[in-house]
C-alpha positions as CSV (number, residue, x, y, z in Angstrom):
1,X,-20.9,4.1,6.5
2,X,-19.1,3.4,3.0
3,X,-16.3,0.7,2.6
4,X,-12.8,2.3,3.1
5,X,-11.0,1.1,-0.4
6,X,-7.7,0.1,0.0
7,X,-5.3,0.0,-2.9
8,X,-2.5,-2.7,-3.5
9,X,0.2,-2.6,-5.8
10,X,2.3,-6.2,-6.0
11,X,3.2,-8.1,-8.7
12,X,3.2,-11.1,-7.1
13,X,-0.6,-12.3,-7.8
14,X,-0.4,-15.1,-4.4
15,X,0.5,-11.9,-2.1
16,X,-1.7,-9.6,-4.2
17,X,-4.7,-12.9,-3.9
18,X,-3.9,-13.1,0.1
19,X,-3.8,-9.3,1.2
20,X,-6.7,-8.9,-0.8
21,X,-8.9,-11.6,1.0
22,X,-7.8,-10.8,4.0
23,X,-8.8,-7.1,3.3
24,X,-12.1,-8.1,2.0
25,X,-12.7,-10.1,5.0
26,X,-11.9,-6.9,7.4
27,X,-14.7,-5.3,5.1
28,X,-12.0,-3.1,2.8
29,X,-13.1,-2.9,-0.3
30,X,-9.8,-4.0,-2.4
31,X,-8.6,-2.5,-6.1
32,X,-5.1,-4.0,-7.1
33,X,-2.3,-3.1,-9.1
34,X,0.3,-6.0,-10.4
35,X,3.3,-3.2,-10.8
36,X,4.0,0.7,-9.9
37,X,3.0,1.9,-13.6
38,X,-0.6,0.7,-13.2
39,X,-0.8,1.8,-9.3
40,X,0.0,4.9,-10.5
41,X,-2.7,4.8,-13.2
42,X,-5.0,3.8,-10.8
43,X,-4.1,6.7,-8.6
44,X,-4.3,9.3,-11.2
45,X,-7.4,8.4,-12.7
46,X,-9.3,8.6,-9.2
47,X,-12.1,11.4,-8.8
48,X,-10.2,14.3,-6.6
49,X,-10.4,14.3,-3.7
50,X,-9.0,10.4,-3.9
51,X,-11.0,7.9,-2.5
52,X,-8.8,5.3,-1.1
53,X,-7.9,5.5,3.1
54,X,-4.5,3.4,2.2
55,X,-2.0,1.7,-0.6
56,X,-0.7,-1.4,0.6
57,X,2.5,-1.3,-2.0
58,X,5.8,-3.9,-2.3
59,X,8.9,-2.4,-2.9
60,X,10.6,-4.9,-5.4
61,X,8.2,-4.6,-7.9
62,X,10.1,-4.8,-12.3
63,X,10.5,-1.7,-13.6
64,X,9.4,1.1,-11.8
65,X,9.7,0.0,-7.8
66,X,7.9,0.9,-4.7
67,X,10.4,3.7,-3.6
68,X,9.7,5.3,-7.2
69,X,6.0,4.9,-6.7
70,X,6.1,6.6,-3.2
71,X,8.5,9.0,-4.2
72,X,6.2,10.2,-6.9
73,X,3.3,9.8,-4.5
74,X,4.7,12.2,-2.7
75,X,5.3,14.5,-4.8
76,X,1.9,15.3,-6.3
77,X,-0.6,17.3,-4.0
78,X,-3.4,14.5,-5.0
79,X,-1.7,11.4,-3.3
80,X,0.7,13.4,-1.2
81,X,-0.9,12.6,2.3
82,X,-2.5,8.9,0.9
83,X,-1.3,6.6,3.9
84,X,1.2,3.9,2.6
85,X,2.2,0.9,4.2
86,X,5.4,-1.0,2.5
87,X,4.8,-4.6,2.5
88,X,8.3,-6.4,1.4
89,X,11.1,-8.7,1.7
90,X,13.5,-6.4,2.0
91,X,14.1,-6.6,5.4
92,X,17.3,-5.2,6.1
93,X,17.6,-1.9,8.7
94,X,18.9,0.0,5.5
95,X,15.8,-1.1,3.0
96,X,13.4,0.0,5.8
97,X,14.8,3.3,6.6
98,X,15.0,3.8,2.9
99,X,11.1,2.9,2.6
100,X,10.5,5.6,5.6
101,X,12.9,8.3,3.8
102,X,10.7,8.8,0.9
103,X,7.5,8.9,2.8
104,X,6.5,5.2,4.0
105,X,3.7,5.3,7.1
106,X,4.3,1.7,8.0
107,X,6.6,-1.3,7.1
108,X,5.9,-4.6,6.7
109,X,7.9,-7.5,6.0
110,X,7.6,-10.9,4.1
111,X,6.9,-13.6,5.0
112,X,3.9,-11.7,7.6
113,X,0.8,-13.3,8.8
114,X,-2.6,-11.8,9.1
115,X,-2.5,-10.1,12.4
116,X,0.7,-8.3,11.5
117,X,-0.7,-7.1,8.5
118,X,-3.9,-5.6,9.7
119,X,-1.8,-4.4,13.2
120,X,-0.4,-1.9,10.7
121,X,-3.3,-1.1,8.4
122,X,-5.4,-0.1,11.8
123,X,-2.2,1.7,13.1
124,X,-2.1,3.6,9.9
125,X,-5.6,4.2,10.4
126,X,-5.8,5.1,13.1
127,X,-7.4,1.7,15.0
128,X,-10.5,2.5,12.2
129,X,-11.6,-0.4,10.1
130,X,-14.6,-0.4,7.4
């Protein structure tokens, strides 16, 4: 069976370093993004039909944030159903409900450790791994 890729758009390289060995050590095979722009590059520039099971993306991200970058996710049929899981500190009730009202599968808060980040990459899913 192939690697599942799993894409991650942060543009803090420690969290973007961390997720991405943690990842790799589940047996995901990692691309990653260091803002929205080149996620969405990334995204675009994929064979169809795209080849990634899930974007790990942060929300407060310069210039174009994660809300924009789901929101525009969304709205194009080749990235419309990609899984996302928010990974942020933003952790107010109103910043979460905000991350699920433009199409978030899962939300994650900073600081998080390893178990809480690959509880809601299996959830997403669906309990699969690699």
């Amino acid at each position: 069976m192939t690697q599942k890729r799993i894409l991650i758009v942060d543009d803090d390289p420690m969290i973007r370093s961390l997720v991405q060995a943690i990842l790799e050590g589940e047996g995901y095979q990692v691309v990653a993004a260091d803002d929205g722009p080149k996620g969405i590059e990334i995204l675009d520039s994929e064979p169809r039909p795209i080849n990634f099971a899930l974007v790990v993306l942060d929300v407060m991200m310069p210039g174009m944030n994660g809300l924009d970058v789901l929101t525009r996710m969304r709205i194009h049929s080749h990235t419309q159903k990609l899984p996302v899981c928010m990974l942020t500190g933003e952790d107010k009730a109103e910043d979460i409900m905000a991350g699920y009202s433009v199409g978030a599968d899962y939300y994650i808060t900073k600081p998080f450790t390893r178990q809480q980040l690959l509880y809601g990459i299996n959830l997403v899913l669906g309990g699969q791994n690699s």
